[in-house]
C-alpha positions in Angstrom: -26.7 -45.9 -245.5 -30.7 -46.3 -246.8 -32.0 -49.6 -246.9 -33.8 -50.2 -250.4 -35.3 -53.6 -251.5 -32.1 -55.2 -253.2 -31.0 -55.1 -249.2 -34.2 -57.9 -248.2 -33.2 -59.4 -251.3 -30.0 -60.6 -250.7 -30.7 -61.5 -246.9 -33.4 -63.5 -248.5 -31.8 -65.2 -250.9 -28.7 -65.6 -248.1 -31.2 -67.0 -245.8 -32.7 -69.6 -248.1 -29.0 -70.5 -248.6 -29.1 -71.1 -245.3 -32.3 -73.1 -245.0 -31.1 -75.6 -247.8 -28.2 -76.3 -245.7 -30.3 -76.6 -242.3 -32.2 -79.2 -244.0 -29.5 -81.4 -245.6 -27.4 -81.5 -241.8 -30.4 -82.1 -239.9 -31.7 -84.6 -242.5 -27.8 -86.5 -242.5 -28.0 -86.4 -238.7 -31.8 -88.0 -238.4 -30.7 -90.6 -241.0 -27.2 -91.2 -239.6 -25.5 -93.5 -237.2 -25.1 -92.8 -233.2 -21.4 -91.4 -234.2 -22.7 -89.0 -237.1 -25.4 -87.8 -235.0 -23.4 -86.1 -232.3 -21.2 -84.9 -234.8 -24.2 -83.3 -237.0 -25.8 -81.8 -233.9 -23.4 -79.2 -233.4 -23.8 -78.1 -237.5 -27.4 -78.0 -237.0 -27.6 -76.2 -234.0 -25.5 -73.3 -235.3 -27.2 -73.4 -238.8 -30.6 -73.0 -236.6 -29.4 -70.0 -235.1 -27.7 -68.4 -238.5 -31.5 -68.8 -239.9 -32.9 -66.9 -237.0 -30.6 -64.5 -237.2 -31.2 -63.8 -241.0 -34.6 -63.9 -240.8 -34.7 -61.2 -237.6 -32.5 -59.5 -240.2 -34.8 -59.6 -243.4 -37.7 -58.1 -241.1 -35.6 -55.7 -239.9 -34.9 -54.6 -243.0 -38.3 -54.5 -244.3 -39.6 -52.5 -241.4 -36.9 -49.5 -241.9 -38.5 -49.8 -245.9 -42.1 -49.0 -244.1 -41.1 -46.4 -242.1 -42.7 -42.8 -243.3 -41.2 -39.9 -241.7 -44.1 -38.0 -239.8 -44.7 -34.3 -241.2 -44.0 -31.5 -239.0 -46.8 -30.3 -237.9 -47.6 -26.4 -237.9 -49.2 -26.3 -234.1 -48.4 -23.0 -232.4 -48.8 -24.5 -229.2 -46.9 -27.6 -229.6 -43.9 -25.5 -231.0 -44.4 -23.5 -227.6 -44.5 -26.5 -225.4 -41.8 -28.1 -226.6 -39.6 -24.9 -226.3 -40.6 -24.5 -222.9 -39.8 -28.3 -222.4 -36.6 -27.8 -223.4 -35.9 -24.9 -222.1 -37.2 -27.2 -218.7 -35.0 -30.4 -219.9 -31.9 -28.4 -220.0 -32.2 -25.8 -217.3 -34.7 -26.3 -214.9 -36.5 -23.5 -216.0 -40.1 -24.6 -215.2 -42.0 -21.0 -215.4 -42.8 -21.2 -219.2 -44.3 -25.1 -218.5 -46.3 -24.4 -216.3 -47.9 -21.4 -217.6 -48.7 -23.2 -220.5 -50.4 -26.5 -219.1 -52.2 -23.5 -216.7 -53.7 -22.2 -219.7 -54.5 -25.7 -221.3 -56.2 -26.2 -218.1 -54.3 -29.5 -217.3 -54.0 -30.8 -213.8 -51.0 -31.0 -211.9 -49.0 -28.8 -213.4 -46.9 -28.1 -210.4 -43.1 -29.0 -210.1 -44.0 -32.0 -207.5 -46.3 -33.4 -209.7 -44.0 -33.2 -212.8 -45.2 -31.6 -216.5 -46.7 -33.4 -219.6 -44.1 -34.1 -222.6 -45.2 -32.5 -225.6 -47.1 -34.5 -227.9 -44.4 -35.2 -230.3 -41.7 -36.7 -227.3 -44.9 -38.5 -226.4 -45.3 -39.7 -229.7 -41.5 -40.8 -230.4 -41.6 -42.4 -227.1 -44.9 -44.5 -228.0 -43.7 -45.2 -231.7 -40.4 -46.2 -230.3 -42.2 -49.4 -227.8 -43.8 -50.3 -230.5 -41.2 -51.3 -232.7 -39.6 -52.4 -229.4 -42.7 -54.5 -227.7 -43.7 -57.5 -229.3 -46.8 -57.4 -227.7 -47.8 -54.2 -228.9 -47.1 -55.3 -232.4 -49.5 -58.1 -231.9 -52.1 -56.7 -230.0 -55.1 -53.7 -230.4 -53.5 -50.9 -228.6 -56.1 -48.3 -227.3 -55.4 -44.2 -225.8 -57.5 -43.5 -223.2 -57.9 -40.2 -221.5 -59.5 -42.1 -217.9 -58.7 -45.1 -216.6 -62.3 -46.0 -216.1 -62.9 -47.3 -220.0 -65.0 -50.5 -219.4 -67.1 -52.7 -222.3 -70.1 -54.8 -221.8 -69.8 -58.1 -223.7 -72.1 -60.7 -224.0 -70.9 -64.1 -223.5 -73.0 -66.4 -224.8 -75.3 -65.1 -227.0 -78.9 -65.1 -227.4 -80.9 -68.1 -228.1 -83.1 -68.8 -231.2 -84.1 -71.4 -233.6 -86.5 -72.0 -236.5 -90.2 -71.5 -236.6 -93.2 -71.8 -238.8 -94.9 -69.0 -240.2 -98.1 -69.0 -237.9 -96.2 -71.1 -235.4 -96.0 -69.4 -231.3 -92.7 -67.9 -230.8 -91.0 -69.0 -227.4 -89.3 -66.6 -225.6 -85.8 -67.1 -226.1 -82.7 -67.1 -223.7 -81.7 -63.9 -221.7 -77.9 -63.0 -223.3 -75.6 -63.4 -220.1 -73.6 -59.9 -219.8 -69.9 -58.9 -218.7 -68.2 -56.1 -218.2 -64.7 -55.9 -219.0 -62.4 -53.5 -217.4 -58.4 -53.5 -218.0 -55.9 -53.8 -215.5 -53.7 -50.8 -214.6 -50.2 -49.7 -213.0 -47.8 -46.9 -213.5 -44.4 -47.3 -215.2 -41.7 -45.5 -214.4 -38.1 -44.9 -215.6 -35.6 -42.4 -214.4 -32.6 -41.6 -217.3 -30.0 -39.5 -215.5 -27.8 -37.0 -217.5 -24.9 -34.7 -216.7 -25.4 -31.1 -216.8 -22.6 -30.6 -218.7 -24.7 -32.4 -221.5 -27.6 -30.4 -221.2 -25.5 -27.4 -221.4 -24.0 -28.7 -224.9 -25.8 -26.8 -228.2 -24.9 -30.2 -229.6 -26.5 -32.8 -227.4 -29.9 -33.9 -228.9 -31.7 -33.9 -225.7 -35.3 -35.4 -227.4 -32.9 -38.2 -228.9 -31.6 -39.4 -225.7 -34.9 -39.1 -223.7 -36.6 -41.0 -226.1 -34.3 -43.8 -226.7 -33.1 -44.1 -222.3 -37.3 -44.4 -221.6 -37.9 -46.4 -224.4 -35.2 -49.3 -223.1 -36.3 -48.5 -219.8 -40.2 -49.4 -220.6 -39.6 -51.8 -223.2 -38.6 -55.1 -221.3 -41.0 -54.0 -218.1 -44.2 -53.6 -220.3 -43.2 -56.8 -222.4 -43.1 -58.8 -219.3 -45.7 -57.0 -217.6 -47.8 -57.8 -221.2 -47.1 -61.6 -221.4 -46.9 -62.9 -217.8 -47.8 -59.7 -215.7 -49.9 -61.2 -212.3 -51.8 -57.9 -212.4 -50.4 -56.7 -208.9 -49.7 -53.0 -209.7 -48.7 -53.4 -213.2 -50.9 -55.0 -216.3 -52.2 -58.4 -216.5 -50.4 -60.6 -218.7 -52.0 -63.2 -221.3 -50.6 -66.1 -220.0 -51.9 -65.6 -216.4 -55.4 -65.2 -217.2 -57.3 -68.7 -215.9 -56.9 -71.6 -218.6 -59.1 -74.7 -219.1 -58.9 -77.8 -221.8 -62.7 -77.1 -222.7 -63.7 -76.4 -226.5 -64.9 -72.6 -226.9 -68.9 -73.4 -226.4 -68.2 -75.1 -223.1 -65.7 -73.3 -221.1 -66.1 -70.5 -219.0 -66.2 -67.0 -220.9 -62.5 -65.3 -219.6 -60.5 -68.7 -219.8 -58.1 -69.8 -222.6 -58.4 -73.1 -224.0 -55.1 -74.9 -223.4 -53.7 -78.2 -225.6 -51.6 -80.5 -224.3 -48.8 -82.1 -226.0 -49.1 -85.7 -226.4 -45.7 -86.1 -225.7 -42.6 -84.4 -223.1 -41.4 -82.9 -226.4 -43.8 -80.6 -229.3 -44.6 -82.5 -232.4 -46.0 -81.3 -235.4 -48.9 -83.0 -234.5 -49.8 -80.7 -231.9 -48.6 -77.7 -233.9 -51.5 -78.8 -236.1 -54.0 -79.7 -233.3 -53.5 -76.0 -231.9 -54.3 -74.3 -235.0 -57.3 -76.3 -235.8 -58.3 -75.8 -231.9 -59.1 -72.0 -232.9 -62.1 -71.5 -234.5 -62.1 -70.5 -238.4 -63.5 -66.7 -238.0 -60.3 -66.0 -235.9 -57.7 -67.7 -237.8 -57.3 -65.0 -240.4 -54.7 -62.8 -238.8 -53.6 -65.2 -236.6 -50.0 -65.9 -235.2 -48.2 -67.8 -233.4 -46.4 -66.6 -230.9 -42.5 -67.9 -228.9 -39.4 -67.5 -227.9 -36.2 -68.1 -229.7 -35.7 -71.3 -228.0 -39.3 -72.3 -228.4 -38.9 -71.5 -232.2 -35.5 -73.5 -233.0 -36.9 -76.4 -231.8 -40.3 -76.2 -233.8 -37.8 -75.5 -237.2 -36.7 -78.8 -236.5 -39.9 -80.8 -236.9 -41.4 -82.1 -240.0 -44.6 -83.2 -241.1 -46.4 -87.0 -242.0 -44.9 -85.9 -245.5 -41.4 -85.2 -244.5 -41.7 -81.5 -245.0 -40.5 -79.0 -242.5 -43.3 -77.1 -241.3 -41.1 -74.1 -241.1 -40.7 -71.9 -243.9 -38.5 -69.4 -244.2 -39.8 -66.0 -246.3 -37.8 -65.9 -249.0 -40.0 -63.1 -250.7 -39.8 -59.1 -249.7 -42.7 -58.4 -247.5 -43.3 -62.4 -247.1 -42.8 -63.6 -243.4 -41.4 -67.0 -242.4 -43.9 -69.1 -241.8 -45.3 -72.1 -239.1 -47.5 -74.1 -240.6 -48.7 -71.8 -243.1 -49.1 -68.9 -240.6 -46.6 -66.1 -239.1 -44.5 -66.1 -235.9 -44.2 -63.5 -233.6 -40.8 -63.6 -231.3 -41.7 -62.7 -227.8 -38.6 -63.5 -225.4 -40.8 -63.4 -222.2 -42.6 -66.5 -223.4 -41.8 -69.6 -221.5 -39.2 -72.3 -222.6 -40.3 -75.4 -224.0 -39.9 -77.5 -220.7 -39.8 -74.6 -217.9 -41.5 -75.8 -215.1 -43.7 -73.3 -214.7 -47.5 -73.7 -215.9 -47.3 -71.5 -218.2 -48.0 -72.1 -221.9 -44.6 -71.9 -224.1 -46.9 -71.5 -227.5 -49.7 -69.7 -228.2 -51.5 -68.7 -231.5 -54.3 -66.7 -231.9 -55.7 -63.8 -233.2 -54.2 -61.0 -230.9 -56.1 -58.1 -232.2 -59.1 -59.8 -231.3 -58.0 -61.3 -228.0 -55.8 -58.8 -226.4 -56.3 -55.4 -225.7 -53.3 -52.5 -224.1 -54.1 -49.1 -222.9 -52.3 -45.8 -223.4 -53.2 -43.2 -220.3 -52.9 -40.1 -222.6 -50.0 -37.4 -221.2 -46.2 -39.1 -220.0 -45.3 -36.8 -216.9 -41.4 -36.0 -216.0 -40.2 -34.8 -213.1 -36.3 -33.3 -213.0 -34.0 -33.8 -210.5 -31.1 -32.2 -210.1 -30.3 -32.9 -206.4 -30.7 -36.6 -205.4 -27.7 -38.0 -207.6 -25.4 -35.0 -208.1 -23.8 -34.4 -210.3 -26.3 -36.1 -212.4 -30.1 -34.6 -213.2 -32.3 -37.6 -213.6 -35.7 -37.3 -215.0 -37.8 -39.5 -213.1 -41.0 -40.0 -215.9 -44.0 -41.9 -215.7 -46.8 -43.3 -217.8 -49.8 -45.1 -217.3 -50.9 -48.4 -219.3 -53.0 -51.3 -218.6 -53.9 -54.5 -220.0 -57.1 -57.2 -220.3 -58.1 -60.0 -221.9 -60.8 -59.3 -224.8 -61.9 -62.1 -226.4 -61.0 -65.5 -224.9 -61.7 -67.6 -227.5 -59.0 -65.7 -229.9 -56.2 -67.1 -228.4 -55.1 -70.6 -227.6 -52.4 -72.6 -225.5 -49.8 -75.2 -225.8 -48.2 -76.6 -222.9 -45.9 -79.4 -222.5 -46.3 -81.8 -219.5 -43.0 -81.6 -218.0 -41.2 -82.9 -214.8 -42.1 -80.9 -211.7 -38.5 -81.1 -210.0 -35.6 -78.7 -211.0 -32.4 -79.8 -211.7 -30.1 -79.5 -208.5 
């Protein structure tokens, strides 16, 4: 059945049903006796998660309301490769492939190195991790055709100052100069199918390519995006070098990280993070969590007694922190993991993160390793780097160092 906007209207209004009765429970269980309180937790709790729920929902919804059907286009050759590609998927006939990417002059076009996707697969598959990948929501996503894209930045500027008219110029400061370069690896994912199903008229072949690959590179690059240590596979934001330095003193390439004053996040330091990113970058910004992370933010309130959560009660308007969007990303930390890495950030991600797109997705078929299966063993390259390191900043919680037996 279509979405339409009464759909994100009734979620919305459902979920500030819900949001009324957060706040009431968790208000009764602040205000209430020892007794009360253990018997309000348990309400809370499970309203917290019914408003995550509903809000996941609402934006959802409002996504499928975006979504414009792309045009077929009226290529001759794309219709050709993707009849030879299926006439590939489904039988193994590789002749027609490989005369084609011959003639497009395209290199490696022999079985052992496996044959492009056309550029509509492609597409689906790359439209598909983006509404799958948080980070590549968030993030300025770049296609490259070599892996060698670099930019020279300059990190501190150049100096100058005010002079008189007939006053002598001094020479001013020489502008210190980096080059930044992502990080790359190779992705793989190998869907297997029957050839029974190949052989059915019926079986959407495209469908089921698209949406095995997608689940296969989804979780990988979202990891790989976030906490990635760069060792054949991207380098993540939260392992690039981080320092408690203000943006004019710390070393270009490290994020500024804030400590919470306490074991647990108050909205103190919700506040003290936002204002610790500098006012050019805060238009656009996020924040950025887990599920976990964000049920326990919904919970605190400010010197006022309001929650500094807000749900979006409005189609097209996101739940807000603070005045500013959240973006869920599951392979942030818990609040309290014992790791070092940073459980909250918020930033500008455009500006401070950048992902790369190697242009062409290569499969290979099988047929022999896993009969009576054919996998299609397909790989893609991507990499990762850190742009801007003043875009993005860091909360982290000091927390014990000893796990719990």
């Amino acid at each position: 059945m279509a979405v339409d906007q009464k759909d994100v209207t009734q979620v919305a209004e459902e979920l500030k049903q819900q949001f009324e009765q957060f706040k009431s429970a968790n208000d009764q269980r602040l205000a209430g006796i020892a007794q009360e309180k253990a018997a309000l937790a348990g309400q809370v709790e499970t309203l917290n998660g019914k408003l995550s729920e509903l809000d996941n929902l609402k934006t959802s919804l409002e996504n499928e309301l975006k979504e414009i059907k792309r045009p077929n286009g009226g290529n001759k050759n794309a219709s050709a490769h993707k009849e030879a590609f299926a006439k590939f998927i489904r039988k193994g006939d590789e002749q027609g492939l490989a005369e084609l990417e011959h003639k497009a002059m395209q290199i490696g076009v022999d079985a052992d190195g496996g044959f492009a996707l056309p550029e509509e697969l492609n597409t689906d598959i790359l439209s598909s991790l983006r509404n799958e990948v948080v980070m590549r929501q968030e993030c300025t996503v770049i296609t490259v055709g070599t892996p060698d894209w670099k930019k020279l930045v300059n990190e501190g500027g150049i100096a100058s100052g005010w002079v008189g008219e007939t006053e002598e110029r001094s020479e001013t400061g020489t502008p210190k100069l980096s080059i930044l370069a992502p990080v790359w690896g190779e992705i793989y994912g190998n869907p297997h199918a029957t050839q029974t199903m190949l052989d059915d008229a019926f079986f959407n072949v495209e469908s089921f390519i698209t949406s095995e690959l997608t689940t296969e590179f989804a979780e990988k690059e979202e990891e790989a995006f976030t906490v990635g240590n760069g060792v054949k596979k991207p380098k993540g934001f939260l392992s690039y070098d981080t320092d408690d330095k203000k943006d004019k003193e710390r070393d270009w390439g490290k994020l500024q990280k804030i400590t919470a004053g306490a074991a647990a996040i108050s909205a103190d330091d919700i506040v003290s993070l936002i204002y610790s990113l500098r006012k050019p970058y805060r238009a656009g910004s996020k924040f950025m969590l887990n599920n976990q992370s964000l049920l326990a933010v919904r919970l605190l309130k400010d010197d006022k007694g309001n929650y500094i959560w807000q749900p979006g009660l409005q189609v097209g308007q996101p739940s807000l922190l603070s005045g500013f969007a959240v973006a869920e990303n599951e392979q942030m930390p818990d609040i309290g993991d014992v790791s070092d890495k940073a459980p909250i950030a918020f930033g500008n991600f455009k500006r401070g993160f950048y992902i790369f797109d190697r242009i062409g997705i290569r499969m290979l078929r099988d047929p022999y390793t896993k009969k009576p299966f054919v996998g299609f063993y397909t790989t893609k390259r991507v990499g990762s780097m850190l742009h801007d390191s003043n875009a993005i900043k860091l909360l982290t919680v000091n927390t014990p160092t000893t796990r719990k037996a």
